[in-house]
N, C-alpha and C positions, 0 to 999 in steps of 0.2 A: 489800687492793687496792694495787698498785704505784702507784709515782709516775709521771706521764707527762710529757715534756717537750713544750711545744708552743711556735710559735709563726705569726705571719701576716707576708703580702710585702702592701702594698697599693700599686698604681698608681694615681695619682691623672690625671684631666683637667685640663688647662688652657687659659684663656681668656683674652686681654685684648679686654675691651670697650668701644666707641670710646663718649664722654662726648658726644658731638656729634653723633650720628648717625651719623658718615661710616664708612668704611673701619679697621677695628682698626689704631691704633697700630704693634699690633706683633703681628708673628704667635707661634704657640706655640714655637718655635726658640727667635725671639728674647726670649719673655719669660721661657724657661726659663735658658736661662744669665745673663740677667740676675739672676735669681731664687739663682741657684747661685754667684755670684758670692760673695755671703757665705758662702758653704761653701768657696770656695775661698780667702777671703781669710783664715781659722783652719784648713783643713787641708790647704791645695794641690791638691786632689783634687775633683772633684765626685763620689767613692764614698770613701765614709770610716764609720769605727765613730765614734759618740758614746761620752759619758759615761756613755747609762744604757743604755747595753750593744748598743742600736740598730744598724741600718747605713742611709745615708740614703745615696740615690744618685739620679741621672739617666740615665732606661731610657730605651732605643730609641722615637723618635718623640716625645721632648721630655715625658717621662711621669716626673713626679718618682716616687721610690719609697722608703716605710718601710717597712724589715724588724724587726718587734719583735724585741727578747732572749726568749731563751728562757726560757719561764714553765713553773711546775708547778702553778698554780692560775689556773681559772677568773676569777678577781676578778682576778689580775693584769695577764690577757693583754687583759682588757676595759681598765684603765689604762694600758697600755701603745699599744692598738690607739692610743686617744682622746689619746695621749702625742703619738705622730709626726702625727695630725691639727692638735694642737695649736704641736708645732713649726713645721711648713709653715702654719698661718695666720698665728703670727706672721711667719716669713719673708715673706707678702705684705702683709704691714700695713707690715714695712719698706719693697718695691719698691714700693709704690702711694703711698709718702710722697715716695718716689724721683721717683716721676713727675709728682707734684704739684710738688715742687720744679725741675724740669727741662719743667715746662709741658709735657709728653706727655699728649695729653688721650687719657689709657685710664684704665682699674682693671680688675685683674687677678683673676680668680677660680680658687679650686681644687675642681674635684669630686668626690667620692668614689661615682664612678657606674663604670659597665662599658663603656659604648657613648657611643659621641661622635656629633655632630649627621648624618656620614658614615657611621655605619654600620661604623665600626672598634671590634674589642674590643680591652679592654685589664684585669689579672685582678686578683684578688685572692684568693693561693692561702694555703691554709693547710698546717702542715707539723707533722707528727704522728711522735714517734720511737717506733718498735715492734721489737719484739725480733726480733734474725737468727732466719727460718725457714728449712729447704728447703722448706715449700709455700707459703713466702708470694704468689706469683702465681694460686694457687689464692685462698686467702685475703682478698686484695683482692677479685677478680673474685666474690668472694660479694656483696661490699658496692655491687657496683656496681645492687642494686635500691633501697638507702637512700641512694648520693648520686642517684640519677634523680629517686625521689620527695622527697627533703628539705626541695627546695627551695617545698612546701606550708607548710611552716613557715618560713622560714630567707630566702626570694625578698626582691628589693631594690624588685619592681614596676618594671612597663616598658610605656610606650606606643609599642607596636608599630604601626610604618605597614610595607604592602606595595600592591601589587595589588587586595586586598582590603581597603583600607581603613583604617580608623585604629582598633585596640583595643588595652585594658587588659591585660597579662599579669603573670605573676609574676614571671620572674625574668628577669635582663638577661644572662646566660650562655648560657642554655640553646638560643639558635641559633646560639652559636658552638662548641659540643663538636660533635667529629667523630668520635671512637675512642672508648673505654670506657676499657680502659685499653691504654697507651702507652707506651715512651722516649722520645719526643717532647713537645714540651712550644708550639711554634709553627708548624709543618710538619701534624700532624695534632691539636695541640689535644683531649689525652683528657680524660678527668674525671680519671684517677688516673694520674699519671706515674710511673714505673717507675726514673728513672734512680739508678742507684744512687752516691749522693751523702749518706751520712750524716751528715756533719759530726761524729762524732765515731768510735770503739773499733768498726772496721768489723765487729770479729768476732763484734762483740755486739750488735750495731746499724743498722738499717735508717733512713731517713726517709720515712717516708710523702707523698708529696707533692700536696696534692688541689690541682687546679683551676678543678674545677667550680662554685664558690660565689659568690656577690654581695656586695659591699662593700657594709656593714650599716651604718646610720647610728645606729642605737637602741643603747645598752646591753645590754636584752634581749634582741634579736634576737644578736647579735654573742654573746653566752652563752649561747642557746640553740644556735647552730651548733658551737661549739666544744665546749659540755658534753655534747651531745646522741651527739656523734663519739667524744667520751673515752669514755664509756660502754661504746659499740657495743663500740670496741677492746679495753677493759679486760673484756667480755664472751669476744669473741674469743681473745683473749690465754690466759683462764684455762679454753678447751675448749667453750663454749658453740658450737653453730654452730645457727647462723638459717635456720629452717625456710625449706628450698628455694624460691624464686621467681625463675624463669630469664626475662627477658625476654627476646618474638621480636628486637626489635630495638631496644638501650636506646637510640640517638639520633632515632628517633621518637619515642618514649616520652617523652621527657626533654622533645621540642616537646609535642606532646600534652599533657603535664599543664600545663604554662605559659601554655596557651591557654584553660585550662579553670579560672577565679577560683573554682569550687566547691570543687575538691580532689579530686574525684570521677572524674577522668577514667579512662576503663576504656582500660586498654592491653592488648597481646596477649603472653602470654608462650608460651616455648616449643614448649611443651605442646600452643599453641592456644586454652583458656581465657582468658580476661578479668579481670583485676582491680584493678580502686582504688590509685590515690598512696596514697590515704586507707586504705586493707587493708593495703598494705604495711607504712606507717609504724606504725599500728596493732598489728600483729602484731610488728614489731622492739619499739616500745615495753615490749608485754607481758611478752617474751619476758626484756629486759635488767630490767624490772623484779622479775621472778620471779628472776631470779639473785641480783641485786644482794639482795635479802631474804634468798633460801639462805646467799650467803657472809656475811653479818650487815653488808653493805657499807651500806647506809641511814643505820645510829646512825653511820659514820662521816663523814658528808656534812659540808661545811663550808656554811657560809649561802647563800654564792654558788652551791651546786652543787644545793642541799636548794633553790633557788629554780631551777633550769634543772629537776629533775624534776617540781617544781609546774606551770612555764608548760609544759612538753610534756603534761602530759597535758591540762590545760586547751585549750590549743591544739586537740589531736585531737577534743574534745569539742564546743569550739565550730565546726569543720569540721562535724563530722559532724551537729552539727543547726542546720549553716546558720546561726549564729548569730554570724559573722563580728564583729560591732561590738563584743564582749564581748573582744575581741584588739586592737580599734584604736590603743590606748598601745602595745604590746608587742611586734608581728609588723610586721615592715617594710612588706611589700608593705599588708598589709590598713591599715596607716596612713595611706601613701602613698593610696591610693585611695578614702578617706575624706574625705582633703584637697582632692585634686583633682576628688573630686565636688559638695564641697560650694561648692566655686565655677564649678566647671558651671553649678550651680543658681542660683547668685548671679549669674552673667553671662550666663546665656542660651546656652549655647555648648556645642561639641563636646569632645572629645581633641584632635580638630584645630586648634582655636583659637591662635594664637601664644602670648598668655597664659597658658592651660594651659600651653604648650612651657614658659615663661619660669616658670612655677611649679616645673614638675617639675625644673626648672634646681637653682632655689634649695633645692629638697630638698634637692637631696645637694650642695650648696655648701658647706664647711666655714670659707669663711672669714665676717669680720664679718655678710657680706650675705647670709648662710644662713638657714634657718629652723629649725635642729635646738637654738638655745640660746631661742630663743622660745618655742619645743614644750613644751620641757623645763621652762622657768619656770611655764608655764601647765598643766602635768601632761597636756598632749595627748601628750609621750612619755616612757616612765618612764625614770627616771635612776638608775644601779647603783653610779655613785662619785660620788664629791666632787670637786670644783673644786681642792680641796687633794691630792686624792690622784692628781689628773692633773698637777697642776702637779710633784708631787714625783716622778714618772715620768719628766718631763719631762728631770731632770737626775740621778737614783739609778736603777741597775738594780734589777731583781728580784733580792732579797737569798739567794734559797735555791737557786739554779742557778747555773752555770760564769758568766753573764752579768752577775756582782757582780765577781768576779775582769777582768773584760774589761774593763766599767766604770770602775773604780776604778783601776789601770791606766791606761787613755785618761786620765779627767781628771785622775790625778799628770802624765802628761808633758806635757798641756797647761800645767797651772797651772807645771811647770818651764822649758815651753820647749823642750822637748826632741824630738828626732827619732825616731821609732818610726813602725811599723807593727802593723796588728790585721788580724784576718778571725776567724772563726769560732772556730780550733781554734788560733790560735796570736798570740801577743805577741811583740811584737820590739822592742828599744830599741836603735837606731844610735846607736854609739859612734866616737870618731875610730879606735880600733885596730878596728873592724869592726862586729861586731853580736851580741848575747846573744839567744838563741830560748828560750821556753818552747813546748812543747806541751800540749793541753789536750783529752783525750781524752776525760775523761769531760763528760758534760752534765749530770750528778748532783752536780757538787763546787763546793761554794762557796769554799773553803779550800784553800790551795797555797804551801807554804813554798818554792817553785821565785818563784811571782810575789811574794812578798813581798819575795823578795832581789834580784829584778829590780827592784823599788821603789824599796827602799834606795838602787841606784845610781842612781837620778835624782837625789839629793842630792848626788852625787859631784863 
Protein backbone atom coordinates (compact mmCIF):
# COMPACT_ATOMS: atom_id res chain seq x y z
CA UNK A 1 0.00 0.00 0.00
CA UNK A 2 1.49 3.53 -1.04
CA UNK A 3 1.88 6.38 1.17
CA UNK A 4 -0.67 9.02 0.69
CA UNK A 5 -0.27 12.65 1.55
CA UNK A 6 -3.19 14.36 2.82
CA UNK A 7 -4.38 17.18 4.34
CA UNK A 8 -7.62 19.69 5.40
CA UNK A 9 -8.43 23.78 4.71
CA UNK A 10 -11.19 24.54 7.50
CA UNK A 11 -13.13 27.93 7.56
CA UNK A 12 -14.24 28.73 10.64
CA UNK A 13 -17.50 31.18 11.64
CA UNK A 14 -17.25 34.06 13.77
CA UNK A 15 -19.36 35.75 16.29
CA UNK A 16 -19.04 38.58 18.71
CA UNK A 17 -21.90 38.36 21.13
CA UNK A 18 -23.30 41.46 22.93
CA UNK A 19 -22.89 40.63 27.05
CA UNK A 20 -25.97 42.95 27.50
CA UNK A 21 -28.43 42.21 25.38
CA UNK A 22 -28.00 44.95 23.03
CA UNK A 23 -26.54 45.11 19.49
CA UNK A 24 -22.93 42.95 19.06
CA UNK A 25 -19.96 44.97 19.98
CA UNK A 26 -18.45 44.43 16.97
CA UNK A 27 -19.37 42.82 13.87
CA UNK A 28 -17.37 39.78 12.10
CA UNK A 29 -14.95 42.30 10.11
CA UNK A 30 -14.12 43.87 12.89
CA UNK A 31 -13.70 41.12 15.38
CA UNK A 32 -11.64 39.37 12.72
CA UNK A 33 -8.85 41.63 12.34
CA UNK A 34 -8.83 42.28 15.74
CA UNK A 35 -8.47 38.61 16.14
CA UNK A 36 -5.54 38.73 13.46
CA UNK A 37 -3.97 41.32 14.94
CA UNK A 38 -1.62 39.01 16.76
CA UNK A 39 -0.72 37.24 13.66
CA UNK A 40 0.17 40.12 12.36
CA UNK A 41 2.10 41.41 15.20
CA UNK A 42 4.90 37.97 14.68
CA UNK A 43 4.43 37.80 11.11
CA UNK A 44 3.22 41.02 9.33
CA UNK A 45 0.87 39.18 7.38
CA UNK A 46 -2.54 37.94 8.34
CA UNK A 47 -1.59 34.59 5.68
CA UNK A 48 1.36 33.19 6.95
CA UNK A 49 2.99 29.38 7.43
CA UNK A 50 3.50 28.40 11.21
CA UNK A 51 5.95 26.46 12.92
CA UNK A 52 4.10 23.14 12.80
CA UNK A 53 3.95 23.36 9.12
CA UNK A 54 0.32 24.96 9.07
CA UNK A 55 -0.82 28.06 7.08
CA UNK A 56 -3.24 30.27 9.15
CA UNK A 57 -4.94 32.96 7.08
CA UNK A 58 -7.96 35.31 6.90
CA UNK A 59 -10.54 34.21 3.93
CA UNK A 60 -13.00 36.19 2.14
CA UNK A 61 -15.90 37.48 4.39
CA UNK A 62 -14.03 37.62 7.71
CA UNK A 63 -13.65 33.60 7.72
CA UNK A 64 -10.39 32.72 9.84
CA UNK A 65 -8.79 29.63 7.97
CA UNK A 66 -6.31 26.49 9.05
CA UNK A 67 -4.73 24.67 6.57
CA UNK A 68 -3.03 21.61 8.22
CA UNK A 69 0.68 20.29 6.95
CA UNK A 70 0.54 17.65 5.08
CA UNK A 71 0.01 14.20 6.86
CA UNK A 72 0.61 10.63 5.73
CA UNK A 73 -1.33 9.21 8.66
CA UNK A 74 -4.65 9.17 9.81
CA UNK A 75 -3.81 9.91 13.60
CA UNK A 76 -1.86 12.82 12.37
CA UNK A 77 -4.13 14.77 10.41
CA UNK A 78 -6.87 14.27 13.28
CA UNK A 79 -3.87 16.21 15.60
CA UNK A 80 -3.34 18.26 13.41
CA UNK A 81 -7.22 19.11 12.34
CA UNK A 82 -7.77 19.54 16.49
CA UNK A 83 -4.04 21.63 16.24
CA UNK A 84 -5.41 24.76 14.27
CA UNK A 85 -8.77 24.47 16.39
CA UNK A 86 -6.72 24.72 19.15
CA UNK A 87 -4.54 27.59 17.97
CA UNK A 88 -7.73 29.95 17.12
CA UNK A 89 -9.28 29.31 20.61
CA UNK A 90 -6.54 30.22 22.17
CA UNK A 91 -6.25 33.28 19.87
CA UNK A 92 -9.84 34.16 21.29
CA UNK A 93 -9.32 33.68 24.82
CA UNK A 94 -6.51 36.46 24.09
CA UNK A 95 -9.30 38.94 22.16
CA UNK A 96 -12.04 38.27 24.78
CA UNK A 97 -9.42 39.22 27.57
CA UNK A 98 -8.80 42.17 25.14
CA UNK A 99 -12.14 43.25 25.56
CA UNK A 100 -12.70 42.78 28.98
CA UNK A 101 -9.81 44.82 29.53
CA UNK A 102 -11.11 47.66 27.21
CA UNK A 103 -14.80 47.42 28.71
CA UNK A 104 -16.26 46.07 25.06
CA UNK A 105 -19.14 44.33 26.49
CA UNK A 106 -18.83 41.24 23.77
CA UNK A 107 -17.14 37.62 23.84
CA UNK A 108 -16.13 36.34 20.73
CA UNK A 109 -16.98 32.94 19.59
CA UNK A 110 -15.43 30.53 16.88
CA UNK A 111 -17.57 27.90 15.01
CA UNK A 112 -16.54 24.93 13.29
CA UNK A 113 -19.82 24.69 11.35
CA UNK A 114 -20.74 25.34 7.42
CA UNK A 115 -23.59 27.59 7.34
CA UNK A 116 -24.01 30.80 9.34
CA UNK A 117 -27.31 32.19 10.90
CA UNK A 118 -27.88 33.84 6.90
CA UNK A 119 -27.78 31.06 5.15
CA UNK A 120 -24.13 31.61 3.77
CA UNK A 121 -21.66 28.60 3.22
CA UNK A 122 -18.50 28.57 4.11
CA UNK A 123 -16.17 24.75 3.57
CA UNK A 124 -14.03 22.65 4.77
CA UNK A 125 -12.26 20.96 2.01
CA UNK A 126 -10.08 18.20 2.16
CA UNK A 127 -6.98 17.60 -0.27
CA UNK A 128 -6.02 14.18 -1.19
CA UNK A 129 -2.39 13.87 -3.45
CA UNK A 130 -3.05 10.96 -6.24
CA UNK A 131 -0.97 10.07 -8.81
CA UNK A 132 -0.81 12.03 -12.50
CA UNK A 133 -3.34 9.93 -14.69
CA UNK A 134 -4.52 10.63 -18.22
CA UNK A 135 -8.03 9.33 -17.01
CA UNK A 136 -7.96 10.90 -13.94
CA UNK A 137 -11.39 12.91 -14.80
CA UNK A 138 -12.94 9.66 -15.63
CA UNK A 139 -11.65 8.61 -12.37
CA UNK A 140 -12.95 11.07 -9.98
CA UNK A 141 -16.36 11.27 -11.68
CA UNK A 142 -16.46 7.38 -10.56
CA UNK A 143 -16.32 8.52 -7.06
CA UNK A 144 -18.81 11.11 -7.26
CA UNK A 145 -21.61 8.18 -5.98
CA UNK A 146 -19.36 7.80 -2.60
CA UNK A 147 -18.97 11.67 -1.88
CA UNK A 148 -23.00 11.99 -2.63
CA UNK A 149 -23.72 9.06 -0.23
CA UNK A 150 -20.78 9.55 2.46
CA UNK A 151 -22.07 12.08 3.94
CA UNK A 152 -24.62 9.00 5.92
CA UNK A 153 -21.57 8.48 7.91
CA UNK A 154 -19.32 11.57 7.83
CA UNK A 155 -22.54 14.54 7.93
CA UNK A 156 -21.97 17.44 10.62
CA UNK A 157 -26.19 17.46 11.15
CA UNK A 158 -28.09 20.60 10.21
CA UNK A 159 -31.42 22.16 11.31
CA UNK A 160 -32.69 22.92 8.22
CA UNK A 161 -35.52 25.78 8.08
CA UNK A 162 -37.27 26.59 4.70
CA UNK A 163 -40.87 26.97 3.61
CA UNK A 164 -41.51 23.90 4.73
CA UNK A 165 -40.56 24.22 8.14
CA UNK A 166 -37.96 23.53 10.64
CA UNK A 167 -36.13 19.78 10.25
CA UNK A 168 -33.21 17.69 11.30
CA UNK A 169 -30.80 16.83 8.27
CA UNK A 170 -27.42 15.51 7.87
CA UNK A 171 -25.15 17.39 6.55
CA UNK A 172 -24.62 21.28 6.23
CA UNK A 173 -23.05 21.11 2.50
CA UNK A 174 -25.10 19.50 0.80
CA UNK A 175 -27.55 22.43 -0.36
CA UNK A 176 -24.71 24.31 -1.28
CA UNK A 177 -22.85 21.79 -4.11
CA UNK A 178 -23.98 22.83 -7.46
CA UNK A 179 -21.61 20.62 -10.06
CA UNK A 180 -20.30 17.15 -9.29
CA UNK A 181 -17.23 17.90 -10.49
CA UNK A 182 -15.66 21.21 -11.50
CA UNK A 183 -12.59 23.87 -11.93
CA UNK A 184 -14.48 26.10 -10.06
CA UNK A 185 -14.41 26.08 -6.68
CA UNK A 186 -16.95 29.44 -5.60
CA UNK A 187 -18.87 30.24 -8.86
CA UNK A 188 -20.43 26.72 -9.22
CA UNK A 189 -19.29 24.98 -6.01
CA UNK A 190 -18.67 21.08 -7.19
CA UNK A 191 -18.02 18.46 -4.74
CA UNK A 192 -14.56 17.57 -6.47
CA UNK A 193 -12.63 20.43 -7.83
CA UNK A 194 -10.71 19.92 -10.73
CA UNK A 195 -8.07 22.77 -10.65
CA UNK A 196 -4.94 21.66 -11.22
CA UNK A 197 -2.80 22.85 -8.50
CA UNK A 198 -0.71 20.07 -7.04
CA UNK A 199 1.63 21.72 -4.70
CA UNK A 200 4.23 19.57 -5.52
CA UNK A 201 6.32 17.38 -8.83
CA UNK A 202 3.42 18.18 -11.34
CA UNK A 203 4.65 15.43 -13.36
CA UNK A 204 3.85 12.95 -10.99
CA UNK A 205 1.19 14.50 -9.14
CA UNK A 206 -2.21 15.68 -8.98
CA UNK A 207 -4.22 17.18 -5.87
CA UNK A 208 -7.37 15.84 -5.39
CA UNK A 209 -9.44 18.52 -4.03
CA UNK A 210 -12.89 17.52 -2.34
CA UNK A 211 -15.26 20.05 -1.16
CA UNK A 212 -18.03 18.46 -0.49
CA UNK A 213 -17.63 17.41 3.38
CA UNK A 214 -18.78 18.96 6.78
CA UNK A 215 -16.36 20.18 9.45
CA UNK A 216 -16.40 17.39 11.86
CA UNK A 217 -16.14 18.13 15.46
CA UNK A 218 -15.64 14.38 16.98
CA UNK A 219 -12.24 12.63 16.46
CA UNK A 220 -14.06 9.82 15.00
CA UNK A 221 -15.98 11.29 12.61
CA UNK A 222 -12.94 13.56 11.30
CA UNK A 223 -11.03 9.73 10.76
CA UNK A 224 -13.64 8.18 9.52
CA UNK A 225 -14.05 10.81 6.53
CA UNK A 226 -10.47 10.96 5.86
CA UNK A 227 -9.66 7.15 6.36
CA UNK A 228 -12.66 6.08 4.73
CA UNK A 229 -11.45 8.35 1.35
CA UNK A 230 -7.57 7.01 1.67
CA UNK A 231 -8.88 3.72 1.23
CA UNK A 232 -11.40 4.32 -1.81
CA UNK A 233 -8.09 5.94 -3.41
CA UNK A 234 -5.49 3.56 -2.43
CA UNK A 235 -8.31 1.02 -3.98
CA UNK A 236 -8.41 3.11 -7.06
CA UNK A 237 -5.04 3.70 -7.43
CA UNK A 238 -3.97 -0.03 -7.39
CA UNK A 239 -6.83 -1.06 -10.54
CA UNK A 240 -9.83 -1.74 -8.58
CA UNK A 241 -12.84 0.04 -10.13
CA UNK A 242 -16.32 0.31 -8.14
CA UNK A 243 -18.89 -1.47 -9.50
CA UNK A 244 -20.84 1.07 -11.67
CA UNK A 245 -23.57 3.31 -10.08
CA UNK A 246 -24.34 6.28 -12.31
CA UNK A 247 -26.62 8.75 -10.73
CA UNK A 248 -29.59 10.57 -12.68
CA UNK A 249 -28.83 13.56 -11.10
CA UNK A 250 -26.04 13.74 -8.11
CA UNK A 251 -27.21 17.27 -6.68
CA UNK A 252 -30.60 15.88 -6.04
CA UNK A 253 -29.31 13.03 -4.82
CA UNK A 254 -26.87 14.61 -2.67
CA UNK A 255 -30.30 16.86 -1.00
CA UNK A 256 -32.32 13.66 -0.97
CA UNK A 257 -30.31 11.69 1.26
CA UNK A 258 -29.73 14.64 3.76
CA UNK A 259 -33.16 14.92 4.31
CA UNK A 260 -33.69 11.33 4.82
CA UNK A 261 -31.94 10.65 9.02
CA UNK A 262 -32.61 6.90 7.96
CA UNK A 263 -29.69 6.49 5.35
CA UNK A 264 -32.09 4.93 3.18
CA UNK A 265 -33.15 7.35 0.89
CA UNK A 266 -33.79 5.76 -2.71
CA UNK A 267 -32.33 8.11 -5.32
CA UNK A 268 -32.65 7.65 -9.21
CA UNK A 269 -29.68 6.50 -11.07
CA UNK A 270 -29.12 6.62 -14.71
CA UNK A 271 -30.42 3.67 -15.61
CA UNK A 272 -33.78 4.63 -14.08
CA UNK A 273 -33.51 2.25 -11.04
CA UNK A 274 -33.40 3.16 -7.49
CA UNK A 275 -30.96 2.78 -4.97
CA UNK A 276 -29.90 3.38 -1.21
CA UNK A 277 -26.99 6.05 0.20
CA UNK A 278 -27.01 3.03 2.37
CA UNK A 279 -26.29 0.29 -1.00
CA UNK A 280 -24.00 2.58 -2.22
CA UNK A 281 -21.78 3.02 0.63
CA UNK A 282 -22.37 -0.73 1.35
CA UNK A 283 -21.13 -1.96 -1.69
CA UNK A 284 -17.91 0.50 -1.83
CA UNK A 285 -17.16 -0.73 1.72
CA UNK A 286 -17.30 -4.45 0.50
CA UNK A 287 -15.79 -3.96 -2.50
CA UNK A 288 -12.34 -2.01 -0.68
CA UNK A 289 -12.53 -4.42 1.97
CA UNK A 290 -12.09 -7.48 -0.38
CA UNK A 291 -9.19 -5.80 -1.83
CA UNK A 292 -7.54 -4.51 0.96
CA UNK A 293 -7.46 -8.54 2.16
CA UNK A 294 -6.31 -9.66 -1.52
CA UNK A 295 -3.32 -7.33 -1.40
CA UNK A 296 -2.54 -8.59 2.34
CA UNK A 297 -3.10 -4.62 3.19
CA UNK A 298 -5.20 -5.27 6.70
CA UNK A 299 -1.99 -6.90 8.77
CA UNK A 300 -0.62 -3.59 7.55
CA UNK A 301 -3.11 -1.13 9.20
CA UNK A 302 -1.76 1.03 11.91
CA UNK A 303 -4.45 1.48 15.04
CA UNK A 304 -5.75 4.69 13.92
CA UNK A 305 -6.71 3.18 10.58
CA UNK A 306 -7.48 -0.64 11.93
CA UNK A 307 -10.12 1.62 14.11
CA UNK A 308 -11.68 3.90 10.77
CA UNK A 309 -12.38 0.01 9.22
CA UNK A 310 -13.99 -1.00 12.49
CA UNK A 311 -16.40 2.18 12.90
CA UNK A 312 -17.27 1.90 9.04
CA UNK A 313 -18.44 -1.16 9.09
CA UNK A 314 -20.17 -0.67 12.42
CA UNK A 315 -21.52 2.40 11.18
CA UNK A 316 -23.20 0.69 7.97
CA UNK A 317 -24.70 -1.96 10.38
CA UNK A 318 -26.09 0.33 12.73
CA UNK A 319 -27.84 2.39 9.54
CA UNK A 320 -29.07 -0.48 8.25
CA UNK A 321 -30.89 -1.88 11.30
CA UNK A 322 -32.07 1.44 12.39
CA UNK A 323 -30.13 1.17 15.32
CA UNK A 324 -28.75 4.63 15.17
CA UNK A 325 -27.88 5.32 19.12
CA UNK A 326 -25.16 2.51 19.03
CA UNK A 327 -23.15 5.36 16.80
CA UNK A 328 -24.11 8.43 19.15
CA UNK A 329 -20.19 8.88 20.54
CA UNK A 330 -18.84 8.44 17.22
CA UNK A 331 -20.91 9.80 13.91
CA UNK A 332 -21.35 13.60 14.08
CA UNK A 333 -24.70 14.17 12.75
CA UNK A 334 -26.22 10.95 14.79
CA UNK A 335 -24.56 12.73 18.00
CA UNK A 336 -25.61 16.00 17.31
CA UNK A 337 -29.19 14.90 17.12
CA UNK A 338 -29.23 12.95 20.29
CA UNK A 339 -28.24 16.07 22.01
CA UNK A 340 -30.61 18.22 20.76
CA UNK A 341 -33.30 15.89 21.28
CA UNK A 342 -32.80 15.02 24.35
CA UNK A 343 -33.51 18.77 25.32
CA UNK A 344 -36.34 19.00 23.16
CA UNK A 345 -37.60 16.61 25.65
CA UNK A 346 -36.40 18.44 28.44
CA UNK A 347 -37.90 21.78 27.38
CA UNK A 348 -40.92 21.00 25.83
CA UNK A 349 -40.04 22.46 22.45
CA UNK A 350 -39.39 22.42 18.81
CA UNK A 351 -36.04 22.68 16.36
CA UNK A 352 -37.51 25.93 16.29
CA UNK A 353 -36.94 26.94 19.52
CA UNK A 354 -34.09 29.66 20.05
CA UNK A 355 -32.44 27.49 22.60
CA UNK A 356 -32.23 24.64 20.41
CA UNK A 357 -30.64 27.39 17.79
CA UNK A 358 -28.41 28.46 20.74
CA UNK A 359 -27.47 24.75 21.50
CA UNK A 360 -26.68 23.66 18.13
CA UNK A 361 -24.55 27.01 18.40
CA UNK A 362 -22.50 25.67 21.06
CA UNK A 363 -21.93 22.29 19.31
CA UNK A 364 -19.62 23.26 16.97
CA UNK A 365 -18.15 26.31 19.11
CA UNK A 366 -14.49 25.42 19.51
CA UNK A 367 -13.75 27.88 21.83
CA UNK A 368 -14.07 27.73 25.98
CA UNK A 369 -17.93 28.09 25.63
CA UNK A 370 -18.29 24.98 23.36
CA UNK A 371 -19.51 21.82 24.25
CA UNK A 372 -17.09 19.32 22.47
CA UNK A 373 -14.38 19.20 25.68
CA UNK A 374 -17.56 18.47 28.13
CA UNK A 375 -18.71 15.63 25.63
CA UNK A 376 -15.41 14.48 25.56
CA UNK A 377 -14.88 14.37 29.56
CA UNK A 378 -18.14 12.63 30.00
CA UNK A 379 -17.40 10.02 27.04
CA UNK A 380 -20.67 11.46 25.26
CA UNK A 381 -17.91 11.96 22.33
CA UNK A 382 -14.99 9.51 21.78
CA UNK A 383 -11.56 11.12 21.98
CA UNK A 384 -8.68 9.63 19.42
CA UNK A 385 -5.79 11.87 20.80
CA UNK A 386 -4.47 13.30 23.72
CA UNK A 387 -4.40 16.74 25.18
CA UNK A 388 -0.62 16.36 24.85
CA UNK A 389 -0.50 15.15 21.43
CA UNK A 390 -2.61 18.35 20.33
CA UNK A 391 -0.78 20.55 22.30
CA UNK A 392 2.52 19.11 20.53
CA UNK A 393 0.87 19.71 17.05
CA UNK A 394 0.35 22.86 18.12
CA UNK A 395 3.87 23.93 17.71
CA UNK A 396 5.95 20.57 15.79
CA UNK A 397 4.97 19.50 12.34
CA UNK A 398 4.31 16.02 11.13
CA UNK A 399 7.68 14.57 11.35
CA UNK A 400 7.55 12.17 8.11
CA UNK A 401 6.31 14.70 5.23
CA UNK A 402 8.02 17.82 3.39
CA UNK A 403 5.80 19.66 6.34
CA UNK A 404 8.83 18.98 9.09
CA UNK A 405 11.27 20.65 6.61
CA UNK A 406 8.70 23.93 6.37
CA UNK A 407 8.29 23.78 10.07
CA UNK A 408 11.35 23.72 11.40
CA UNK A 409 12.60 26.26 8.87
CA UNK A 410 9.66 28.93 9.90
CA UNK A 411 10.37 28.47 13.61
CA UNK A 412 14.54 28.88 13.10
CA UNK A 413 13.78 32.15 11.46
CA UNK A 414 11.38 33.09 13.95
CA UNK A 415 13.46 32.21 16.95
CA UNK A 416 16.48 34.28 14.79
CA UNK A 417 14.48 37.23 13.82
CA UNK A 418 14.97 36.98 10.64
CA UNK A 419 13.10 37.74 7.34
CA UNK A 420 11.90 34.90 5.16
CA UNK A 421 9.19 33.66 3.30
CA UNK A 422 7.11 30.10 3.08
CA UNK A 423 4.10 28.64 1.06
CA UNK A 424 3.87 25.24 0.08
CA UNK A 425 6.61 24.21 -2.20
CA UNK A 426 9.15 26.65 -1.30
CA UNK A 427 11.44 28.42 1.57
CA UNK A 428 12.93 31.61 1.35
CA UNK A 429 15.33 33.58 3.56
CA UNK A 430 15.70 37.40 2.73
CA UNK A 431 19.12 38.34 3.00
CA UNK A 432 20.49 42.05 2.68
CA UNK A 433 22.46 41.01 -0.83
CA UNK A 434 18.96 39.47 -1.80
CA UNK A 435 17.29 36.18 -1.25
CA UNK A 436 18.28 32.15 -1.08
CA UNK A 437 15.16 29.80 -2.50
CA UNK A 438 14.78 26.24 -1.84
CA UNK A 439 12.33 24.38 -3.65
CA UNK A 440 10.39 21.56 -2.39
CA UNK A 441 8.94 19.27 -4.73
CA UNK A 442 8.43 16.31 -3.18
CA UNK A 443 5.64 15.84 -0.37
CA UNK A 444 7.39 12.53 0.46
CA UNK A 445 10.69 14.06 1.96
CA UNK A 446 11.42 14.90 5.26
CA UNK A 447 15.19 15.49 4.83
CA UNK A 448 16.93 18.07 2.55
CA UNK A 449 20.44 19.10 2.76
CA UNK A 450 19.27 22.26 0.46
CA UNK A 451 17.19 23.59 3.83
CA UNK A 452 19.66 22.51 6.29
CA UNK A 453 22.09 24.95 4.73
CA UNK A 454 19.51 27.38 4.29
CA UNK A 455 19.35 27.01 8.24
CA UNK A 456 22.83 27.23 8.93
CA UNK A 457 22.63 30.89 7.39
CA UNK A 458 20.21 32.02 9.96
CA UNK A 459 23.19 31.98 12.31
CA UNK A 460 25.14 34.09 10.00
Amino acid sequence: MKRRIFGVETEYGLMCASLNGGVPPLDPEDAAQRLFAQVLATNRSTNTFLANGARLYLDVGAHPEYASAECDSVHDIVCNDRAGDAIFSTMVDVLNEELIQKSIPGKVHLFKNNVDTQGNSFGCHENYLVRRRRDYRARIESLVPFFVSRQILVGAGFIAKDDAGVRYEISQRAHHMWDAVSSASTRARPMINTRDEPHGDAELYRRMHVIVGDSNISDSTSALKIGMTEAVLNCLEDGVRFRQCELADPMLAIREISQDTSGKALVEQANGTRITALEIQVAIYEQVMAHYESAGWLSTLDPTREYVFDLWKRALEGIERGNTDSLATEIDWIAKKRLLKRYQERLGVGLDDPRIARLDLAWHDITRSGLRASLEASGGLKKLVTEDEVTTAMAIPPQTTRAKLRGDFVAAALDSRRDFMADWTNLRLITADGSATVLLKDPFVNADSRVDALMEELDC
